[in-house]
N, C-alpha and C positions, 0 to 999 in steps of 0.2 A: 504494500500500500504506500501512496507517497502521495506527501500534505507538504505543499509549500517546499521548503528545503530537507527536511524530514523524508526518510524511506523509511518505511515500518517493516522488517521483514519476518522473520518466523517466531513463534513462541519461544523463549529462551529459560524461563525460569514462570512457574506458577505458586503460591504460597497460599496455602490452607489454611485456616486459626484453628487450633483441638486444643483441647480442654486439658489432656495428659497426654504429654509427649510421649512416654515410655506403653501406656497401654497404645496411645496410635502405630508406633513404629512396631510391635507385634501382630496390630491388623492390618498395615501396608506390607509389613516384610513377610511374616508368618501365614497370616490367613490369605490375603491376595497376590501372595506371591511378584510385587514390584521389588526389584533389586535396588538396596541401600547403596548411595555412594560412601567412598571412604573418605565423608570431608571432618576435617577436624573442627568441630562446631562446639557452642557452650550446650548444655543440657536441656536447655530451651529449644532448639530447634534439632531437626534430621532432614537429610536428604536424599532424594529417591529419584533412580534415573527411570524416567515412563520414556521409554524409544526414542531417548536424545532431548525429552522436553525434562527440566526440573522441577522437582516438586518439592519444593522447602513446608516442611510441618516448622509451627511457630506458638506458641502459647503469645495470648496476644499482649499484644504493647501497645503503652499509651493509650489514648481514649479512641473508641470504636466509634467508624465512623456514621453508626445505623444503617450505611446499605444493605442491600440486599448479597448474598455469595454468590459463588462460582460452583457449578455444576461440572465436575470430571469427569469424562466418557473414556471408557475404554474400550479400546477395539479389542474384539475377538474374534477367530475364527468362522466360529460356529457358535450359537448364540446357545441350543438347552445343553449340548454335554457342557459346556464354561457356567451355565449356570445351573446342572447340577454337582458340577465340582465343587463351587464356591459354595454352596447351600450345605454340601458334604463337610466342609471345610467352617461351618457357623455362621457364615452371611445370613441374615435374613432380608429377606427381598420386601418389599413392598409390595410385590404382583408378580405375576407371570411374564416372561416377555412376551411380547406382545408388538404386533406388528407397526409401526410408526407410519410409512409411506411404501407405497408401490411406483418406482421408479422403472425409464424403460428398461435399462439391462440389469436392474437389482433390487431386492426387496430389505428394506430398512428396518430390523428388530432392536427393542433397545429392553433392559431389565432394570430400574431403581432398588437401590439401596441405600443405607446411611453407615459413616464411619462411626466408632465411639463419639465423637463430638457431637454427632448431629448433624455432618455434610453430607451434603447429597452427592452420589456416586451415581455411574451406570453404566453396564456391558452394552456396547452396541457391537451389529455384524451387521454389515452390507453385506445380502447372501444373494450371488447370482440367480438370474431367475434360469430353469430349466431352459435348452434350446428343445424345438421341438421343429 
């Protein structure tokens, strides 16, 4: 994207607020299987490599600013064996996945969940559609 002298180009780093770092980082690293980087941080935050994008956990700081959060998607594969892994593995879902959009060459699934803090999470798969 590019605004005036500004080029905006790929996500580089996302930060999430959780309430307890140390139970988040056993549900990112442990339950969802996201790989920890090995950054040397204070105790307050952790970092997690999602496919090149970073994910800083942060207890938060300073005054909040009442907006609204960020919603995390993750790609998957295949959308019921990922989520009945993650459900095998203590997720609890919100609902079923459930079909979002019928697109021309792909059908759009996505599944909600919440981390320990109360963010919103969710497995998405763009699943070709059949050729026939």
């Amino acid at each position: 994207m590019r605004t005036g002298d500004v080029s905006l180009g790929e996500l580089g780093q996302i930060t999430l607020t959780v309430q307890d770092v140390t139970q988040a980082v056993a549900f990112y690293q442990d339950t969802l299987g996201v790989p920890r980087l090995p950054i040397a941080a204070p105790p307050t935050l952790a970092f997690f490599d999602c496919a090149g994008v970073r994910l800083m956990l942060s207890l938060p700081e300073g005054e909040s600013t009442g907006a609204g959060g960020a919603v995390l998607y993750f790609r998957v594969r295949r959308i019921q064996p990922s989520y009945a892994e993650l459900r095998r593995r203590g997720v609890t879902f919100l609902g079923e996945p459930h079909l979002i959009a019928r697109l021309p060459d792909h059908d759009l699934w996505m599944a909600f969940f919440r981390d320990p803090s109360g963010n919103l999470l969710a497995i998405m798969s763009e699943e070709p559609k059949a050729q026939t």
